[in-house]
N, C-alpha and C positions, 0 to 999 in steps of 0.2 A: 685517597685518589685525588688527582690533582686536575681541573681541567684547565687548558689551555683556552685562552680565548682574543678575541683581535678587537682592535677599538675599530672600525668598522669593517663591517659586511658587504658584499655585493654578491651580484646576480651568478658571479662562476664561481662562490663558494655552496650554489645550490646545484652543481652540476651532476651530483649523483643522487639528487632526491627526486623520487619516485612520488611526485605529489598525488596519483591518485591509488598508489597503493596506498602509503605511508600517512597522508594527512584524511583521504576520502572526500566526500562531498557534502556540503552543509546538509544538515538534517539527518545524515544519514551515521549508523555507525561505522569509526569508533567515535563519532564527535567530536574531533579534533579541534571543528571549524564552526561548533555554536550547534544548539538542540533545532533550529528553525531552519528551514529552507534559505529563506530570506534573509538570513538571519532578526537583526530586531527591527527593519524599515518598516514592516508592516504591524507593528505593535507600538499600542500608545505606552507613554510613560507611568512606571507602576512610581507612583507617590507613598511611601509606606510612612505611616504614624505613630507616632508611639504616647502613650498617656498615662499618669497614675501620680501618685507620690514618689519623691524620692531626694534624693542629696545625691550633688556634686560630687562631695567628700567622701 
């Protein structure tokens, strides 16, 4: 299956999307648009670490 696609986009190739069926509202399902309300403004930054032995190679 082959899709078609344009180098770019604008506002009246969104003219039959139904953004609150089809995408919904943040937080809400299907999560189209992120698990948070807010999405991430009101969350600080997760720093994750990693530690141990090991090789590059």
């Amino acid at each position: 299956m082959t899709m078609q696609k344009k180098p770019v986009y604008t506002p009246t190739d969104l003219n039959r999307l139904d953004a609150e069926r089809q995408l919904g509202r943040p937080g809400e399902y299907p999560f189209a648009r992120g698990i948070h309300p807010t999405m991430y403004r009101g969350k600080l930054w997760t720093m994750r670490q990693f530690a141990g032995f090991g090789s590059a190679a």
